[in-house]
C-alpha positions in Angstrom: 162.3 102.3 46.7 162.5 106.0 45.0 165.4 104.4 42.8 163.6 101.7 41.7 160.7 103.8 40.8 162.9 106.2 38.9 163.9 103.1 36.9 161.0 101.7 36.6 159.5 105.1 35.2 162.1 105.6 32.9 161.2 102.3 31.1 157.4 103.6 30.5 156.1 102.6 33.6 153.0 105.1 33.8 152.0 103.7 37.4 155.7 104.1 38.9 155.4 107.4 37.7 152.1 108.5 39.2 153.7 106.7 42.8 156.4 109.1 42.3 154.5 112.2 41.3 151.0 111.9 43.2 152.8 112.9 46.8 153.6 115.9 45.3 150.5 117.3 42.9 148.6 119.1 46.1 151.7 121.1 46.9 152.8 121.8 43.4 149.0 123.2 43.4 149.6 125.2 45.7 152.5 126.6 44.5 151.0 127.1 41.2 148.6 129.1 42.8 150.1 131.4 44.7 152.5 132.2 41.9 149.1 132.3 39.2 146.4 133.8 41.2 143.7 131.3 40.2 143.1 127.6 40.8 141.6 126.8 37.2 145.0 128.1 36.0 147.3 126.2 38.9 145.5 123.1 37.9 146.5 123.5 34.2 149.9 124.3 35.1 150.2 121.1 37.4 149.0 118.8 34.2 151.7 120.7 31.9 154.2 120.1 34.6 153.8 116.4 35.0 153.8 116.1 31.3 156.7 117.9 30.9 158.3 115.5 34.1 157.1 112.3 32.0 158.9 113.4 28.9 162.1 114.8 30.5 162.4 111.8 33.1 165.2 110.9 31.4 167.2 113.6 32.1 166.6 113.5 35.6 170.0 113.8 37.1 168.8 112.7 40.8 171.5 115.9 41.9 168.5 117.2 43.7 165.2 115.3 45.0 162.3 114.3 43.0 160.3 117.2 44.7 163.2 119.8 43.9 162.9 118.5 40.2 159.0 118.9 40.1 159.2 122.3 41.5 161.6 123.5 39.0 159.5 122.3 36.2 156.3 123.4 38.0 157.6 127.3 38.6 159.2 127.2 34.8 155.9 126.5 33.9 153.7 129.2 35.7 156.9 131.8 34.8 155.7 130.7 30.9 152.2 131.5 31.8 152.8 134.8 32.7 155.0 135.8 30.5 152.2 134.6 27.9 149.6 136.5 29.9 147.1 133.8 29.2 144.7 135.7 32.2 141.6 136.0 32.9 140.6 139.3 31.2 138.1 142.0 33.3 134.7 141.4 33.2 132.2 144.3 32.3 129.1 144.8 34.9 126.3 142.4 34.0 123.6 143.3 36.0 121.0 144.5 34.0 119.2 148.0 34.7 121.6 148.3 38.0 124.0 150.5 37.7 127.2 150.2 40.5 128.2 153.4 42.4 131.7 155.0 41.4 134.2 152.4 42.0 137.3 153.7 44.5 139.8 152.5 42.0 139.9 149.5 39.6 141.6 146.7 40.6 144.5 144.5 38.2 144.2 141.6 39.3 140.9 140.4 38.4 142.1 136.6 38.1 142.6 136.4 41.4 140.4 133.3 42.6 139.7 131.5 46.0 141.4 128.2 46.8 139.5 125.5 49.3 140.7 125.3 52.8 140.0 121.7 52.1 142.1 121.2 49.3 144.5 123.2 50.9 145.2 121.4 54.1 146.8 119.1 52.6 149.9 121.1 51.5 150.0 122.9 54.8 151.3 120.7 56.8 154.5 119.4 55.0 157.7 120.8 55.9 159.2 123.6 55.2 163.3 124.3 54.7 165.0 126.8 56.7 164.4 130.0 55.0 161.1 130.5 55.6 159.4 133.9 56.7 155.6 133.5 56.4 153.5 131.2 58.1 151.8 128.7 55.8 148.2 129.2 56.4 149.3 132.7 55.9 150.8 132.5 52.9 147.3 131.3 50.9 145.3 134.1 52.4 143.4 136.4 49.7 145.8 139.6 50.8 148.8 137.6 50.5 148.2 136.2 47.2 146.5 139.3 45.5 150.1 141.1 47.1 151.9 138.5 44.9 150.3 139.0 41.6 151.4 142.8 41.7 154.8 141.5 41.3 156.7 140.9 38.0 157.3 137.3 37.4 160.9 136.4 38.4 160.5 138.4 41.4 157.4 136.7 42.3 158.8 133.2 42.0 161.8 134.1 44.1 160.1 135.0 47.4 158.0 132.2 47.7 160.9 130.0 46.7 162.4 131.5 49.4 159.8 132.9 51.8 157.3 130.5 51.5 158.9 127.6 51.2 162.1 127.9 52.1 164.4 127.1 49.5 168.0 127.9 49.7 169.3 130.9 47.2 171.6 128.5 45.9 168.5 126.2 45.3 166.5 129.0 43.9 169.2 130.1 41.7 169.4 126.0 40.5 165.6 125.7 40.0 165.7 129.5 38.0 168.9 128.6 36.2 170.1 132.1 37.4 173.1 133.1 39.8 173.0 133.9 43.5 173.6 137.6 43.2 170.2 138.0 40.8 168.5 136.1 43.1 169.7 138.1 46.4 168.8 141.1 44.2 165.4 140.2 42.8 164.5 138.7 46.9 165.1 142.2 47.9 163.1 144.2 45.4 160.1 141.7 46.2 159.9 141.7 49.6 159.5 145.6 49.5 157.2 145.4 47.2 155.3 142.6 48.8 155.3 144.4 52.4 153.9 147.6 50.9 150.6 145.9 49.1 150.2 143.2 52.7 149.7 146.4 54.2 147.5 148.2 52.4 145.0 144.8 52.9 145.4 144.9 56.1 147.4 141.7 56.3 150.1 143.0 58.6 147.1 143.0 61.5 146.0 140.6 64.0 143.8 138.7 62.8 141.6 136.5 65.7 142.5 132.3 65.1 140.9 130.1 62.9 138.1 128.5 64.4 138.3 130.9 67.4 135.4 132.4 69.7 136.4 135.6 68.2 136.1 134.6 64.8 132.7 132.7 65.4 131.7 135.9 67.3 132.0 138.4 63.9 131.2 135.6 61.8 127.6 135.2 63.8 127.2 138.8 63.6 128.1 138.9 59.9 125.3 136.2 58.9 122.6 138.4 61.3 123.2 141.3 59.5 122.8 140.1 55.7 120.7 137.3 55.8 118.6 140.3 57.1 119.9 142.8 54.9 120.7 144.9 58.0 123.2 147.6 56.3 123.3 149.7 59.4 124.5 146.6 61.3 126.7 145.2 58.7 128.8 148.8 58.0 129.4 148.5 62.1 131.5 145.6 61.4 133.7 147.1 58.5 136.7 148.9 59.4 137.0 152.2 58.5 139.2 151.3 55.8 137.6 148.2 55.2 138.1 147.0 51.3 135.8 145.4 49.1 136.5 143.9 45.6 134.6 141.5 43.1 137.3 140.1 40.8 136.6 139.5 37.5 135.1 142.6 37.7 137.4 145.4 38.5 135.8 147.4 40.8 137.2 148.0 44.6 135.6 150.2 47.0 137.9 151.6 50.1 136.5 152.8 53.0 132.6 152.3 55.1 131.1 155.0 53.3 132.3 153.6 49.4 131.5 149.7 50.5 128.3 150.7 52.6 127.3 151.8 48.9 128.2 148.8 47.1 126.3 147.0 49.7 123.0 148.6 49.4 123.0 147.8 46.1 123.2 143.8 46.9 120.3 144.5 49.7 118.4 146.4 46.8 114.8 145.7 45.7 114.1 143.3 48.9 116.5 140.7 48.4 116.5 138.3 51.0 119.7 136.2 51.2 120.7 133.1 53.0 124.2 132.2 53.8 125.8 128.4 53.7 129.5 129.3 55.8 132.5 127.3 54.3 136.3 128.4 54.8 138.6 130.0 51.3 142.8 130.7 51.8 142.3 130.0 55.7 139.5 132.7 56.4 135.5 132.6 56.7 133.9 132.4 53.3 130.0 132.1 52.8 127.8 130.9 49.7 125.1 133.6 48.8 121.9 132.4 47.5 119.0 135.1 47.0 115.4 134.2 46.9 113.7 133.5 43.4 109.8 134.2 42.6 109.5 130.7 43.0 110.5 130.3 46.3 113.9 128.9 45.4 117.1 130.0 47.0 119.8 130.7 43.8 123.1 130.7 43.9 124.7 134.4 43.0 128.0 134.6 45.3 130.9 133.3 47.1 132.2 135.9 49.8 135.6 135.7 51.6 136.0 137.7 54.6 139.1 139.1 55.8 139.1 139.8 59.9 141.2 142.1 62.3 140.3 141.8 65.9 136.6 142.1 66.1 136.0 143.8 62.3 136.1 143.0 59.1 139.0 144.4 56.9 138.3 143.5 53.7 135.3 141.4 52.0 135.8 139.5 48.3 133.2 138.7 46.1 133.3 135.7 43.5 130.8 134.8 41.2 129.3 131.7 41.8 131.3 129.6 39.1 133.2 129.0 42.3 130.9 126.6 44.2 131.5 123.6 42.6 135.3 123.7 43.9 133.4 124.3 47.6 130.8 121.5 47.2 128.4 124.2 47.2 125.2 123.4 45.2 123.9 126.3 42.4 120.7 126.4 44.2 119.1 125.8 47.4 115.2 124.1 48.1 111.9 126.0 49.2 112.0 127.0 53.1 
């Protein structure tokens, strides 16, 4: 069937083209992300790949499987991005007459985006080869992918190659026209490198189970708190060294004391928030919608929690150009 698709394909066929491709664009997304950061760019990398697939079918020597091919393109692509540094530059503060207390450090990565559990799942659960070290639903968490973008390109695309999915270093070397021994060495430099930044998010903890009593425990106690702007009760649940960061802006605050006063500054002047709960890279993630003058409940956030046993590590804030990817609406009716 594959063969006569291929054939068919390489005539002009546009449909046997999309039969052979489709199976494969949620997990090239995926990939695109991890190695990218952000899902607006993974997407645009995914179209450039299968464009570049159409045009180069013919020289598809069927050595390796359609999948292989698409990956090769798909990482050559996303290595071009980044070498281009088309990213997302920072974004100033924007709040007018508020000013943000002293920021811990600035972060670099402020492309870093949140990917659907919805859109996910679907990658998830495909096999993985031999060779793989992380866990999958591990492997699109926020800590783990903000680790990744710290890394130089080639480094990057080798250990989730590897580790994440489980290539072979002979197939990596193939699919980054490279020899073993760079790809032994760059595998080793990475995973160094990638260890030391999962562990200063906290990644290397336990976290409770998806879905579990002990994550619907801190994620109860979580809503209490802001919907009634309870700081007190919210800084109980940080860790001491909990982490919170609001990419495109740069500013990270590390520790209760630096993101208890980032938080007053969101419970500020009365707000009164309301929290729809949805789920981004695996963990709990909430819609935040403050009250308007009119009674209207508007859109202003998307937060992703991070959780170790019964606290909360580290907490992202997005701006709320990320709800349409959650099926979140912009603003919420009188109640």
């Amino acid at each position: 069937m594959s063969e006569d698709l291929i054939s068919r394909a390489r005539a002009g066929d546009a449909e046997a083209f999309r039969a052979l491709t489709e199976p494969h664009r949620r997990e090239l997304a995926v990939h695109c992300y991890r190695m990218l950061g952000s899902m607006p760019d993974a997407e645009d990398a995914v179209q450039e790949t299968l464009v570049a697939a159409w045009r180069g079918l013919a020289g598809f020597g069927e050595r390796a499987s359609i999948r292989t091919w698409l990956y090769r393109i798909a990482t050559n692509q996303c290595l071009n991005a980044l070498r281009a540094a088309r990213r997302r530059p920072a974004k100033a503060w924007d709040i007018p007459g508020v000013e943000p207390p002293e920021p811990t450090r600035l972060g670099e990565a402020v492309w870093l985006g949140p990917i659907p559990d919805v859109f996910a799942e679907g990658a998830l659960g495909l096999p993985v080869g031999p060779e793989a070290r992380y866990e999958q639903r591990e492997s699109i968490s926020l800590a783990f992918v903000a680790a990744l973008q710290v890394l130089p390109p080639r480094q990057l695309a080798v250990v989730i190659l590897r580790d994440v999915l489980g290539f072979r270093a002979g197939e990596v070397a193939e699919i980054l026209d490279t020899t073993l021994a760079l790809v032994n060495s760059a595998l080793k430099r990475a995973r160094s490198n990638l260890e030391r930044q999962r562990a200063l998010w906290g990644q290397t903890d336990v976290q409770p189970a998806a879905g579990s009593p002990e994550e619907d425990a801190i994620v109860a106690r979580f809503v209490r708190a802001y919907e009634s702007s309870d700081l007190e009760a919210l800084v109980e649940l940080f860790t001491d060294d909990v982490f919170v960061s609001m990419p495109p802006m740069p500013f990270e605050y590390e520790g209760r004391e630096s993101a208890a006063r980032f938080m007053a500054l969101l419970f500020g002047s009365g707000r009164q928030y309301s929290l729809i709960p949805t789920r981004a890279n695996g963990q709990p993630a909430f819609g935040a919608y403050v009250r308007a003058p009119d009674g209207t409940r508007r859109g202003t956030s998307l937060f992703v929690l991070l959780l170790v046993n019964d606290h909360i590590r580290a907490m992202t804030r997005f701006e709320n150009t990320a709800f349409a990817a959650f099926g979140l609406p912009q603003s919420l009716p009188e109640h």
